[in-house]
N, C-alpha and C positions, 0 to 999 in steps of 0.2 A: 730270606726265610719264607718259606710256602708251606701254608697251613691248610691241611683238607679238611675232611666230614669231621662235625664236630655236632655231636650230640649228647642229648642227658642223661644222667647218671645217677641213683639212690643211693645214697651209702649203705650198705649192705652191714650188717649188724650178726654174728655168731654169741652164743650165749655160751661158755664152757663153767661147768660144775668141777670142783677138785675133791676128791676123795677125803674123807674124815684121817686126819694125824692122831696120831695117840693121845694126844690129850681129850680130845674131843671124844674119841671112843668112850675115855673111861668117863669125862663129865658128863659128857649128853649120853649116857648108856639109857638113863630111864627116858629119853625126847624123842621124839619123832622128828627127822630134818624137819627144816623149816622152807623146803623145796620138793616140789615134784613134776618131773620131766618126763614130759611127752617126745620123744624124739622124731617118731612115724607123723605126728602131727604139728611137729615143728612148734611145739606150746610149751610153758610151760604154768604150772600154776605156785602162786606164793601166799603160804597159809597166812592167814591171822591169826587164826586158833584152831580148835579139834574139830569146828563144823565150818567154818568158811575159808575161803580162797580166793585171790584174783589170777585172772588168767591172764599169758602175756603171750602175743606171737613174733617169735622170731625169723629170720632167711636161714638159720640152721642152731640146731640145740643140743649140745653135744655134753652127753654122761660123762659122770667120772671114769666111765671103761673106755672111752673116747681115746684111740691112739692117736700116737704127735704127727704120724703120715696124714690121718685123715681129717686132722685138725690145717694139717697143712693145704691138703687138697681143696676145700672146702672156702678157707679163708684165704690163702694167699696166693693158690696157682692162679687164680684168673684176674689176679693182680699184675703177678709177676708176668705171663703171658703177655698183658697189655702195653707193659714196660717193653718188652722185647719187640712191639709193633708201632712203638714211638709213643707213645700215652706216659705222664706221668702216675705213678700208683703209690699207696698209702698205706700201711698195714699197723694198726695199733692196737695195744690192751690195756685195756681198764678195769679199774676192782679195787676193790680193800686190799690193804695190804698183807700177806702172806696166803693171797687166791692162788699165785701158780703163775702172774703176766710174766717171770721174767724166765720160767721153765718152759711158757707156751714158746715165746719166742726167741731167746739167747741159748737153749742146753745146745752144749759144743758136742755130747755125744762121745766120750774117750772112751769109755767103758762098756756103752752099751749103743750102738751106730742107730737103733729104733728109738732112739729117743733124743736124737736129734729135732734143735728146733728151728722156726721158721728161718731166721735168718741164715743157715748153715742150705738149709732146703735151697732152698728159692736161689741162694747164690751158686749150688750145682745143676741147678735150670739153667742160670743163665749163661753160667760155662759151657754148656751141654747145647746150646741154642747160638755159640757164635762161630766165627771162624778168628784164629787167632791173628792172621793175616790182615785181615780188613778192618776187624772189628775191635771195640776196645771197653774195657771196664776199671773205672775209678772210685773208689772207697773214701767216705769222710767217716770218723767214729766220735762221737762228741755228745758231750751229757750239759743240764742245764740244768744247774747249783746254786738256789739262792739268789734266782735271777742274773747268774753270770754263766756265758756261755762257755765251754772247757773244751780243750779237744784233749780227749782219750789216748789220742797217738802220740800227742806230745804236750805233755802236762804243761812245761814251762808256758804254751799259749794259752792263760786263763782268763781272759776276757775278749772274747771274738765279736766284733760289731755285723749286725745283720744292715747289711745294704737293697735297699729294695728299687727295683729300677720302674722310673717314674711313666714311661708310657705301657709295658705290659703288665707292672704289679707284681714282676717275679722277683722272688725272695733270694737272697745267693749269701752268702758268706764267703768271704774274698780271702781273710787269714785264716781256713781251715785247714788241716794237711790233709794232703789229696795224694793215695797211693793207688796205682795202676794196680791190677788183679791179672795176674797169667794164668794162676792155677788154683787148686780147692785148700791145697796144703800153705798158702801165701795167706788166703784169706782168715782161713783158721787162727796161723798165728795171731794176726791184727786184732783178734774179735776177743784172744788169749791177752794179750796187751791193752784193749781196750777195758776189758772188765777187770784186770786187774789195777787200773788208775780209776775207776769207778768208786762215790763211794756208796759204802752200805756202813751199817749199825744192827747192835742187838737186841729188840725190843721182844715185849712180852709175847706181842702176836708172832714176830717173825725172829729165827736168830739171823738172819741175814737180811736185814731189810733194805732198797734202795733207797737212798735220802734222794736220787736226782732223778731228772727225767734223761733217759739214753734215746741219742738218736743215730743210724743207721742210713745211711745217704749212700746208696749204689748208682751213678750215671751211668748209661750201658749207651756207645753210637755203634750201631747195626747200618753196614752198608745194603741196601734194598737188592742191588744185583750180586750173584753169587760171585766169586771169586776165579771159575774155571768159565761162567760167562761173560765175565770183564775182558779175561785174556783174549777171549773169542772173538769177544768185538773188536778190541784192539788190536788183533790180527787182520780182520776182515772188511773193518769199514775205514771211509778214510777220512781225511781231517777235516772236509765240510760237513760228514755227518756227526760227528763228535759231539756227545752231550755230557755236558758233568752229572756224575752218579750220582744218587738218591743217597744222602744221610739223614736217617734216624736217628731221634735223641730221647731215650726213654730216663725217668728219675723216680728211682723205688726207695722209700725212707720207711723204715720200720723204727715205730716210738715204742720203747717201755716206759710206761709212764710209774713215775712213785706211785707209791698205793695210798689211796686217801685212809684216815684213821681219825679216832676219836683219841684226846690224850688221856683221857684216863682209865681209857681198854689200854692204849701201848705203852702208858707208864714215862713218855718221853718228859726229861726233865733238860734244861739250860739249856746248851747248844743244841741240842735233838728237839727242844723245845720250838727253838728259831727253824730248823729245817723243818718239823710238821708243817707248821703255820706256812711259812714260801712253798710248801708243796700244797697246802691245800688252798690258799691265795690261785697259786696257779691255776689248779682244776677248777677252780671256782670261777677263773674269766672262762676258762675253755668251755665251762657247762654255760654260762652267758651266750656264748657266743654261739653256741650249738642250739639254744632254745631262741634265740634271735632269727637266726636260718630258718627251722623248723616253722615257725608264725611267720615266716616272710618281714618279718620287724624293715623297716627303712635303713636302722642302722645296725650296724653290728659293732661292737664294740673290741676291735679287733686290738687295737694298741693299749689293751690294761694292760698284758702282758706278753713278756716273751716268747712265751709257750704258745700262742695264740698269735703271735707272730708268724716265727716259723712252719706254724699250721694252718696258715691263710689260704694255700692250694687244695689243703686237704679237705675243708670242710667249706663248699661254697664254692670251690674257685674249679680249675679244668682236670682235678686230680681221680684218681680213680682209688675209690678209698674203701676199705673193710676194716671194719671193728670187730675187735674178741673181746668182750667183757666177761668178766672170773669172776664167780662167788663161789662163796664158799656151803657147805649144807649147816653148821648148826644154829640154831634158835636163837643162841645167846646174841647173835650178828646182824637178825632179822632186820635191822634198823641199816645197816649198812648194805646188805642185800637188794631190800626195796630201791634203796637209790643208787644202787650200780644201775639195775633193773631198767629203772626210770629214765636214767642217763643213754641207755642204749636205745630205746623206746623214743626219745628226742630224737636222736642221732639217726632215726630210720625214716625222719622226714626232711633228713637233709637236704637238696637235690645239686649234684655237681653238675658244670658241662663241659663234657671230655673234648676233648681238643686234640687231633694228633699234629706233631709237628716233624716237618721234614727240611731238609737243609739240600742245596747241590754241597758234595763233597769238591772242591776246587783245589786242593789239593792234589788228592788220587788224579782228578783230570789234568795237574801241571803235573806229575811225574809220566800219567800215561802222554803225553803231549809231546813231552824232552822224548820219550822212548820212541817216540816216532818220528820227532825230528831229526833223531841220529839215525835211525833209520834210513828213513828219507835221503839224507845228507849223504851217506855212505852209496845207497843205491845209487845216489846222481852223480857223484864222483864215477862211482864205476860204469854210468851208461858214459859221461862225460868221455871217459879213458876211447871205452868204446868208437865212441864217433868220430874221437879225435882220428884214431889209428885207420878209420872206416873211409873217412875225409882224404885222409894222405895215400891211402891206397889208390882211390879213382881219381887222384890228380894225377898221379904217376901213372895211368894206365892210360888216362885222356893225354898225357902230353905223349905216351907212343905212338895212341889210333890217331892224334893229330899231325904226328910226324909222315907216318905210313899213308895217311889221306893226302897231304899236299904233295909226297913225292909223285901217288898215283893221279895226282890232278896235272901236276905242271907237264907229265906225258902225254897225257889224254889235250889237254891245252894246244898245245905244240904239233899232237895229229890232226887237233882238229879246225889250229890255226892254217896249217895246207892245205887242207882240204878244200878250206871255205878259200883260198886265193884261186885256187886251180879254178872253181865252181865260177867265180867272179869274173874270170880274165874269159871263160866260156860263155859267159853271162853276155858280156860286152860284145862278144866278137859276134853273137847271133844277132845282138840288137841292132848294130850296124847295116848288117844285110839288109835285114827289114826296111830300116829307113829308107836305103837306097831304093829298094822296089815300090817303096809307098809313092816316095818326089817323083819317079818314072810317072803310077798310076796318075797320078793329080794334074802331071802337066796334062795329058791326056784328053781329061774331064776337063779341064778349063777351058779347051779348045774346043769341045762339043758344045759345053751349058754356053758361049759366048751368044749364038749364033741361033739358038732357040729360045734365048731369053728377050732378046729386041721383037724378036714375034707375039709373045703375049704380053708384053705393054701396052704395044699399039692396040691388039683385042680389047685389053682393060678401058683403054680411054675410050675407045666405039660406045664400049657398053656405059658408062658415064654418063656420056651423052644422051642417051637416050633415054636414061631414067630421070635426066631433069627435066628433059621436054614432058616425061608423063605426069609427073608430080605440078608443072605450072597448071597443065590441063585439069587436073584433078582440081586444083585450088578454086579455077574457073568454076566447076558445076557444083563443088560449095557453096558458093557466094550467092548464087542462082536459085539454088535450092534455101537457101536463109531469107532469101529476100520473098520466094513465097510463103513460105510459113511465117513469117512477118505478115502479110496481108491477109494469111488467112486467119490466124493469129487475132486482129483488129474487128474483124467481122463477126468471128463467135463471141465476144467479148459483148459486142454493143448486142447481140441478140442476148443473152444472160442478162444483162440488164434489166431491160422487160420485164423478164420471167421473176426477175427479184422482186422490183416494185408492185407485182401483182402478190405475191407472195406474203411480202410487209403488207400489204392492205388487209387481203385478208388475215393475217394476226391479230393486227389491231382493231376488227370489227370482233374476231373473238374473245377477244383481253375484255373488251367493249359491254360483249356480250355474258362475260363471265362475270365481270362486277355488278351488272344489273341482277345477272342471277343470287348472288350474295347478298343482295340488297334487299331482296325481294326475302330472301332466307331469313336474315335478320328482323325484316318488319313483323312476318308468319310467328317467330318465336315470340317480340314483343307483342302481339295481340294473342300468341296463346297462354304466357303471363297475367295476362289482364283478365283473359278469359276466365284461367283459375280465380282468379282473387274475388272477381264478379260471380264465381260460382262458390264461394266459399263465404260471400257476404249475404248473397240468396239463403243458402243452409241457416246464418244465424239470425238473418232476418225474414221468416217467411211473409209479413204483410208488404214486402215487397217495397219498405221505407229502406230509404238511403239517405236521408238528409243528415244524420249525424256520422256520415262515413263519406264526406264528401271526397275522398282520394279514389274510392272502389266502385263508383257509380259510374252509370254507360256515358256521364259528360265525362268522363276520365280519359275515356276514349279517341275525345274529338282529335282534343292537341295532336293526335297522332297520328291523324287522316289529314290535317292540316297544316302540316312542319313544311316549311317553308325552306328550309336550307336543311338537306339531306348532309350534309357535309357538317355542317356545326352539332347537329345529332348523331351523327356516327359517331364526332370527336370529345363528343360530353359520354356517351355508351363508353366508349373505350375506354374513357377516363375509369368507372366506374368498376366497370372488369378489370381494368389492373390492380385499381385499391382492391376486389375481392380477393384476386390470386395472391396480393402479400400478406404475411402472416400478424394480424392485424391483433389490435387490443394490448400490445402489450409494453403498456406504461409502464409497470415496475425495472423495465430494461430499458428505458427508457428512447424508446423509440416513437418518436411523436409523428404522427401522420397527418398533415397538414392538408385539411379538405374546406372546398365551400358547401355547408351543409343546401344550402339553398339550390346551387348548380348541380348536386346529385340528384335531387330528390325533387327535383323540375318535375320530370315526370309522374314519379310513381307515387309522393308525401308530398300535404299539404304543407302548409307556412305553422299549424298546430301540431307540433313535435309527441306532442303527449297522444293524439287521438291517433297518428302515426305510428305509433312506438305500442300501442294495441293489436294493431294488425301486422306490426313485423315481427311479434312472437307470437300470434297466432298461428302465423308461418312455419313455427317451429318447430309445430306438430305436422306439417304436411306429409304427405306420402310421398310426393315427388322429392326424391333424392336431391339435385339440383336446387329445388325454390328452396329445401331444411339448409343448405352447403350456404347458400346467397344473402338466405334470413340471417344466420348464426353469425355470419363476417360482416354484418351489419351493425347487429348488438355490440359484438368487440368492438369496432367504430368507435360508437356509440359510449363504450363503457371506459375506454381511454380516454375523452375527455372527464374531468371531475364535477361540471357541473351536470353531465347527464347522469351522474352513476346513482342518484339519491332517486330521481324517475325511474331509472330500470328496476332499480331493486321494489319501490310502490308497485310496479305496475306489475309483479311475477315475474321480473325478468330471471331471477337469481336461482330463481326455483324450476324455471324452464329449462336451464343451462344444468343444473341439477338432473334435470331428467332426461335431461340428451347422455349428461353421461351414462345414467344407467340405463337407458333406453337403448341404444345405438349403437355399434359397435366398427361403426365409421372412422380409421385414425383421424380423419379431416376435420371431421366433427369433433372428437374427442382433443385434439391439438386445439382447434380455435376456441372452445367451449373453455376448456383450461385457462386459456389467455385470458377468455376475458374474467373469468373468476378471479383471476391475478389480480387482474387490474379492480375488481370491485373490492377484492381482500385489503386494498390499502389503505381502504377506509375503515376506522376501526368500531362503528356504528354495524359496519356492512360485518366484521367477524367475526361479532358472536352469532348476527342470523345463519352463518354462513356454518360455525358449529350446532348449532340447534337444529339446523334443517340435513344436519348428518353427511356435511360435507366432507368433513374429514376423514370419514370410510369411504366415500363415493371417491374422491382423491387418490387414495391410500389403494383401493381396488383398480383406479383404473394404471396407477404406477406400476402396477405386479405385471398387468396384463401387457402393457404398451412398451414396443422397442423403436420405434419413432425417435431418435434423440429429441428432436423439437417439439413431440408431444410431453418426454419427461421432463425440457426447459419448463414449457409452460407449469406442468403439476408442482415439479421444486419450488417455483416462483410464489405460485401460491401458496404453499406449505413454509417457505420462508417468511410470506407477508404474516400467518398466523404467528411463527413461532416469535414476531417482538411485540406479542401481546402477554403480559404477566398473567392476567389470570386464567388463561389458556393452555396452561402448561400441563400439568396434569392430564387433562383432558385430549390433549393434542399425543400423551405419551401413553395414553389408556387406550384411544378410540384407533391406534395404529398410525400418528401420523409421524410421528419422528422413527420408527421403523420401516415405512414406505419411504421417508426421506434417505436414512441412510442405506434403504437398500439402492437408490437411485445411483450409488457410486458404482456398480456393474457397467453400468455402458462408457465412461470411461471419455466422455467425449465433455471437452473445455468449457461450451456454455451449462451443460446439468450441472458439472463438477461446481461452477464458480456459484449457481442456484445452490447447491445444497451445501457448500461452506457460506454460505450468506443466511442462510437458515440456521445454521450452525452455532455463526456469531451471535444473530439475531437470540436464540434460545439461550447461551454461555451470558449474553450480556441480563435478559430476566432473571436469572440465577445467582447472577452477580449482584441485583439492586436486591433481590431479596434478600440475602445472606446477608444483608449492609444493614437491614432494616432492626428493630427493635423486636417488632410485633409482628408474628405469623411468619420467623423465619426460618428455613429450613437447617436442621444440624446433621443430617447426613451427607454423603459426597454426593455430587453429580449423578443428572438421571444421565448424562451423555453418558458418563463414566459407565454405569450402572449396564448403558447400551450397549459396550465396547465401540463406542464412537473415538476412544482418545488413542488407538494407533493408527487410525485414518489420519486423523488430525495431524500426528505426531510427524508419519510420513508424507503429509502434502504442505508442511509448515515451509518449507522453503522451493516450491513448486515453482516451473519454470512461467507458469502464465500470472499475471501480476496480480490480475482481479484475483484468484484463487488463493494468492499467498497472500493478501493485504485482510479477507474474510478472516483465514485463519490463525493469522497472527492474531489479530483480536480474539475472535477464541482462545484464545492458550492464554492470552490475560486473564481474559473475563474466570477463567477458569481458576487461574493462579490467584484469584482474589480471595477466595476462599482456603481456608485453612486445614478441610477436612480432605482436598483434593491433594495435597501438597506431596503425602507421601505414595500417591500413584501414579503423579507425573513424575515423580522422582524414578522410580519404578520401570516405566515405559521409554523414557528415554527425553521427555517433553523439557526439562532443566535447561539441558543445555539448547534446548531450538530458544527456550526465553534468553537465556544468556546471548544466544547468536542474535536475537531481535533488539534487547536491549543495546547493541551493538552497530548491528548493519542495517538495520530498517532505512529504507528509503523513508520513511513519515517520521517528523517529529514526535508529533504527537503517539504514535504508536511506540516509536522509543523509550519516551520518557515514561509510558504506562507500566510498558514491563520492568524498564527500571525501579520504578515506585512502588510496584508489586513482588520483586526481588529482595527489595532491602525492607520490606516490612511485612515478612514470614520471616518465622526464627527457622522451621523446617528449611527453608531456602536456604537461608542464613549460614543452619549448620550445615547442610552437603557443602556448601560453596565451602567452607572454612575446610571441611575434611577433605576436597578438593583442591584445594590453594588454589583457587576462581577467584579474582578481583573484579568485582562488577566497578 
C-alpha cells in the first residue's frame, strides 16, 4: 500500500431549513418562525423571543426554497469528488425528527427526477467519472436497529459484527452484502430494496418516521491511468519497463441518522418507547464524541456505541466529511432547533486528516504481463521458424561454394605443382655452373695468396724486433730520470724544514705576545672596577674617611699590583665569571651553587659579609650596565643561601631588586632579579614584605611584558612561593598575581608550565585547608575556578612531563575537597582525570587522596553511580 499527501480537514457543516407542513401553517399562523436565515451571509440567527437572537455561522445555509441539486452541490459534490481521487468521504444528516434528513438524502425521485436525493446524485457522478473496464463500484445498504447491525439487502443477516484492524484502525464489516454497481437503474433497485427492509413508524411529529440509523457504503477502485493509455503502453514498452498501475480506493458512506425526539412531543409508547431511547442513547455517544474532538479531549469515547463505531473515520479519523443538519421553523420546537444548532456548531471544530490511498493494481499487471508473454512467445517461435529455414539455406549453399572452391583449387594445385618442379630442376642446373667456376676461381687465388703471404710475416717479425729494443731503452731513461727527482726531491725537502722552524718560532712568540696582551686587558679592567667603586665611595664619603669601608680604599688596591701567581688569579677570576654567566639564585628549583664565599671575594669583600653586602647593592644603582649585570648575580648568590636572605632583606636588598624591576628593562636583569625574589619568597617572613612593598604587580607587570622563557621560570617561581601562603590569597588574586600566573601558560615551554602548575597546587592546596576550617571559611567555589583556571588544569592533568602532571594532580584534589567545586569539575570534564589518578598515579600518596576525596562527595558519588564507575 502507498500512501501520499495527507493533509487536514474541517468538517464542513450545511444548515438546511424545511418548509412549514400543514399543521404548522394552521397552529403557528399567529408565530413568527423561530429562525431567520441569512444565506448571502452564510448566518443564521435563533430567536429567543420578539427582541433577542443568537447568531450562528455556518460553511453554507440553505432556505426552505433550497433545491435538492444545490443541496447536493454544496454538501456532497466535493465529497463525492474526493472519493473518486482515492479519499475516503462522509455525508450525514442530523435533526429532529420529521426535519426532511431522509428526503435530503434517500428521495429516489420516480415522479419527479429534481428531487432526487444525495445518494441517487452522487452515485451518477460516480458512474459518470469511471471506465467500466478498469474501474469498479461496490454497494453495502445496512441500517443500525437497537444496537444491532442489519443489512438492508438481506434481511435474514441481522447482526453484522464490526471488525476493526488493529494496526490502521479501519473499520470493515466482513458479513455485509457487497453488490457490484454497472449502472444507475441497478443502484436504484437496491436503494428501492433497501428502504423497503428499513424500519419506520407513525408518530405525532412524523407519519413515517425512521426508528434506525441507514447507512450507505459505496467503495469506488479508479485505475490512475486511462484505459486507451494502458493499451498504449502495453503496446510500446517492454517488460523491463513494466510498472504495475496505480489503484485507487475511494469509500463514500452516507448516514441517515434517526431523528432525535422528545417522547412526549412524539407520543412513542412500548416498543417505539425502546427504539426512541436506542436512538437517542446513540446520538447521545455521537454528540460525546463530537464535543470530545472539538476540545481536543485526550479521549474520546469512541466504543459507547456502535454508531460511533462505524463513524470513527468520519469524525477525527482520515475521512473527508459534511454534515447537513435539518430544523424545522416553528417555535413550538425551539428547544430542539437550538441543539440540532449546537450539534452542528461542535461538529465545525472537528478537524480530520485526509489521507489519500493508492495501491499497484497486480492484477491488471499479471494479465497485462501473460498478454505479453504470449505475445513474446509467438514472435520467438516465429523468428525461431525463421532462423531455423535462414541456417539450412547457407549451409546448403556453403557446402556448393565449398564444393566449387576445392575443385578450383586441386587445378590451380596441380599447375602450380609443375611449375614450381620445372622452376627447381632450373634452379639446380644454374647452381651447379656456378660452383664449377667459383672451385676454378679459388684454386687460382690460393696459388697467388701462397707466395705473398710468407713475405709479410717475415716484415711482421723485423718490425717486432725493433719495437722491443725501443721500449728496453725507454725503460732505461725512466729509471734515470726517477733517480733524479729522488735527489732532487731530498734537497727541497731539508730546505722547507728551515723555513718551517723559523715559522713555528715566530708563532709561538705571537701566541706569547697575544696572552701577555690579554693579560694586560684583564688587569686595565680590574683596576678600572676598583677605580669605580673608589669613585663611588669618594661621592658618599666626602671627608675622604675610608676606614669603615675597608674593601673600597686605595689599600684595596695593593693586592693587585702584588699578586704573585698571575695564573692562580686568572683561575679564581674565571672562577667568578662562570658563576656570573649561570643563572643564579634559584633555590626554589632547586639548583644549589656550591661556592667558597671567601675565594670569590679575596679580592673585591672583606671577611665582614654585612659591610660588603652595603656596597654590592649600592652597585645596583650604577650606570654602568656591566657593574648593575655583575652586582645583581651576586645578590642571587647570595639570596640562594637561607642564612644570607634574612641580611639581604635588613639591608634593602628586597627593595633594590624591586627597583630594578621597575627600573630597568634589561631581560638579564629582570630574569636574575626574579630569581632571586624567588628564592627570598620562600621565606615566609620575607612575603608579606614582599606584598607590602607591591611586589606582586611589579611581578604580574614584568610577566605581561617578558618572553624570555627563563625570565617567566624565574617570575612563576616566585608567584608560586606566594601562592602557599593562606593569607595571601585574596590579595595575590586582587593585586593581578594569579592572573599574570595563569597568563604565563602562553609560552608553552616545560620549566614555566611545571612553575605555574606548582603555583596552582600550591593556591588549590590554601583553599582546601580553608574550606576544612570552622572559622573564616570560604562557601563559594574556587577563585581558580572563578579564573577559568580548571580547563588548563583539566587538559594538562595527564601531561607528558612528570613534574607538570604530579603539580596538577594535586590540584584537582585539593580542588575536589570542596563540595561547592564538585559540580563544575563534573561539568569540564575533571571526574574522570580524578578517576584516572585515583587509579594510575605513579604516587601513592597521590592515589589514595583522590580516592578519599571520591568516596567522600555525594556529588562524586552520584555521577559515578549514574556512570556505573566503580572507584
Amino acid at each position: 500500500m502507498v500512501k501520499l499527501a495527507c493533509f487536514s480537514g474541517r468538517v464542513r457543516v450545511a444548515v438546511r431549513l424545511r418548509p412549514q407542513n400543514t399543521e404548522e401553517l394552521v397552529a403557528d399562523a399567529d408565530f413568527a418562525d423561530c429562525v431567520d436565515l441569512q444565506p448571502e451571509l452564510k448566518r443564521l440567527k435563533l430567536r429567543k423571543n420578539n427582541w433577542e437572537s443568537d447568531t450562528y455561522e455556518f460553511d453554507e445555509v440553505l432556505t426552505e426554497f433550497a433545491s435538492q441539486k444545490r443541496v447536493y452541490e454544496v454538501v456532497a459534490k466535493p465529497v463525492v469528488e474526493s472519493v473518486l481521487e482515492g479519499y475516503n468521504g462522509t455525508v450525514m444528516a442530523y435533526g429532529q425528527t420529521g426535519t426532511g434528513k431522509t428526503y435530503t438524502l434517500g428521495r429516489l425521485g420516480d415522479e419527479d427526477t429534481s428531487a432526487r436525493g444525495i445518494m441517487v446524485r452522487a452515485m451518477e457522478d460516480i458512474l459518470a467519472n469511471i471506465s467500466p473496464e478498469t474501474d469498479s463500484i461496490s454497494v453495502s445498504f445496512l441500517q443500525l436497529y437497537m444496537e444491532s447491525i442489519q443489512d438492508l439487502l438481506n434481511p435474514a443477516n441481522d447482526n453484522i459484527s464490526i471488525v476493526e484492524d488493529q494496526k490502521t484502525g479501519d473499520v470493515s464489516l466482513p458479513g455485509a452484502t457487497v453488490c457490484e454497481i454497472r449502472d444507475q437503474q441497478s443502484f436504484i433497485q437496491l436503494l428501492r430494496l433497501g428502504e423497503a427492509h428499513r424500519i419506520a413508524a407513525n408518530t405525532k411529529l412524523n407519519t413515517e418516521s425512521s426508528r434506525s440509523h441507514a447507512l450507505l457504503m459505496v467503495h469506488v477502485k479508479k485505475s490512475v491511468v486511462d484505459r486507451d493509455e494502458f493499451c498504449l503502453e502495453a503496446q510500446n514498452c517492454s517488460i523491463g519497463n513494466l510498472r504495475p498501475p496505480i489503484l485507487r480506493k475511494g469509500k463514500l458512506i452516507v448516514v441517515d441518522l434517526a431523528g432525535s425526539e422528545h417522547i412526549h412531543k412524539s407520543g412513542s409508547e412500548g416498543h417505539m418507547l425502546e427504539e426512541a431511547k436506542s436512538i437517542n442513547l446513540s446520538l447521545s455517544a455521537l454528540g460525546k464524541c463530537i464535543n470530545a474532538l472539538a476540545e481536543n479531549s485526550p479521549h474520546v469515547p469512541v466504543r459507547d456505541s456502535k454508531l460511533t463505531r462505524l463513524l470513527k473515520d468520519s469524525f477525527g479519523g482520515t475521512s473527508r466529511t459534511s454534515l447537513v443538519v435539518t430544523i424545522g421553523p416553528s417555535p413550538r420546537h425551539r428547544a430542539e432547533t437550538a441543539s440540532t444548532i449546537m450539534f452542528g456548531q461542535r461538529a465545525m471544530k472537528v478537524e480530520n486528516m485526509l489521507k489519500i490511498k493508492e495501491e499497484f493494481d497486480y492484477k491488471s499487471l499479471a494479465k497485462r504481463l501473460e498478454m505479453e508473454i504470449d505475445k513474446l512467445m509467438t514472435e520467438n517461435e516465429r523468428q525461431l521458424k525463421v532462423y531455423e529455414n535462414e541456417i539450412e539455406r547457407i549451409r546448403l549453399e556453403a557446402q556448393k561454394r565449398v564444393a566449387e572452391a576445392e575443385g578450383n583449387y586441386v587445378e590451380a594445385l596441380e599447375e602450380e605443382k609443375t611449375k614450381c618442379q620445372m622452376d627447381y630442376m632450373e634452379s639446380i642446373k644454374r647452381l651447379e655452373e656456378k660452383w664449377t667456376i667459383n672451385q676454378q676461381k679459388h684454386a687460382i687465388n690460393a696459388e697467388i695468396n701462397n707466395g705473398a703471404g710468407n713475405e709479410k710475416v717475415a716484415e711482421l717479425k723485423r718490425l717486432l724486433q725493433d719495437e722491443v729494443c725501443l721500449r728496453k731503452a725507454a725503460e732505461d731513461e725512466i729509471q734515470k730520470i726517477k733517480n733524479q727527482l729522488y735527489r732532487f726531491s731530498k734537497m727541497e725537502l731539508a730546505g722547507r724544514n728551515s723555513d718551517g722552524f723559523s715559522i713555528h718560532q715566530v708563532l709561538e712568540e705571537e701566541s706569547c705576545q697575544k696572552k701577555k696582551l690579554e693579560e694586560e686587558v684583564r688587569v686595565l679592567r680590574s683596576l678600572l672596577a676598583q677605580i669605580s667603586i673608589e669613585a663611588h665611595q669618594f661621592r658618599s664619603y666626602p671627608d675622604g674617611s675610608n676606614s669603615a669601608n675597608p674593601l673600597l680604599g686605595l689599600d684595596s688596591l695593593e693586592p693587585l699590583n702584588q699578586m704573585r701567581s698571575r695564573d692562580c688569579n686568572n683561575g679564581e677570576r674565571a672562577s667568578i665569571t662562570n658563576l656570573h654567566e649561570q643563572d643564579v639564585g634559584y633555590g626554589f628549583l632547586s639548583y644549589h651553587y656550591h661556592f667558597r664565599l671567601s675565594s670569590c671575594f679575596c679580592i673585591h669583600l672583606p671577611l665582614d659579609i654585612t659591610v660588603g653586602l652595603q656596597k654590592i647593592l649600592s652597585l645596583l644603582q650604577s650606570e654602568d650596565a656591566n657593574v648593575r649585570t655583575h652586582a645583581v648575580k651576586v645578590v642571587a648568590n647570595l639570596a640562594a643561601e637561607e642564612g644570607n636572605q634574612e641580611k639581604i632583606v635588613e639591608a634593602g636588598g628586597l627593595t633594590s631588586l624591586l627597583m630594578l624591576l621597575r627600573t630597568y628593562d634589561d631581560e638579564t636583569i629582570h630574569r636574575i632579579a626574579a630569581g632571586a625574589i624567588a628564592n627570598l619568597a620562600m621565606n615566609e617572613a620575607n612575603q608579606e614584605l614582599i606584598m607590602a612593598q607591591g611586589g606582586i604587580c611589579q611581578l604580574a607587570m614584568t610577566a605581561t611584558d617578558a618572553e624570555d622563557p627563563q625570565t617567566l621560570r624565574m617570575v612563576a617561581g616566585a608567584i608560586a612561593n606566594l601562592c602557599g601562603n593562606d593569607k595571601l590569597q585574596m590579595r595575590l588574586r586582587s593585586e593581578g598575581g594569579m592572573k599574570a600566573l595563569l597568563g604565563m601558560v602562553r609560552c608553552r615551554h616545560p620549566d614555566v608550565l611545571s612553575q605555574v602548575a606548582r603555583g596552582i597546587a600550591n593556591f588549590a592546596k590554601c583553599e582546601s585547608r580553608a574550606s576544612s576550617q570552622v572559622t573564616g571559611s570560604r562557601h563559594g567555589r574556587s577563585l581558580l575556578i572563578d579564573d577559568g583556571a580548571l580547563p588548563w588544569i583539566v587538559q594538562n592533568a595527564n601531561s607528558e612531563a612528570s613534574l607538570i602532571r604530579r603539580h596538577v594532580e594535586l590540584a584537582l584534589c585539593h580542588l575536589a575537597q570542596h563540595e561547592v567545586n564538585a559540580k563544575d569539575m563534573i561539568s569540564r570534564g575533571a571526574l574522570w582525570e580524578l578517576v584516572r589518578i585515583s587509579r594510575d598515579c605513579s604516587r601513592a600518596d597521590i592515589r589514595a587522596l583522590a580516592r578519599r576525596t571520591l568516596t567522600s562527595s555525594s556529588t562524586f558519588q552520584s555521577e559515578l553511580r549514574r556512570l556505573r564507575i566503580e572507584v
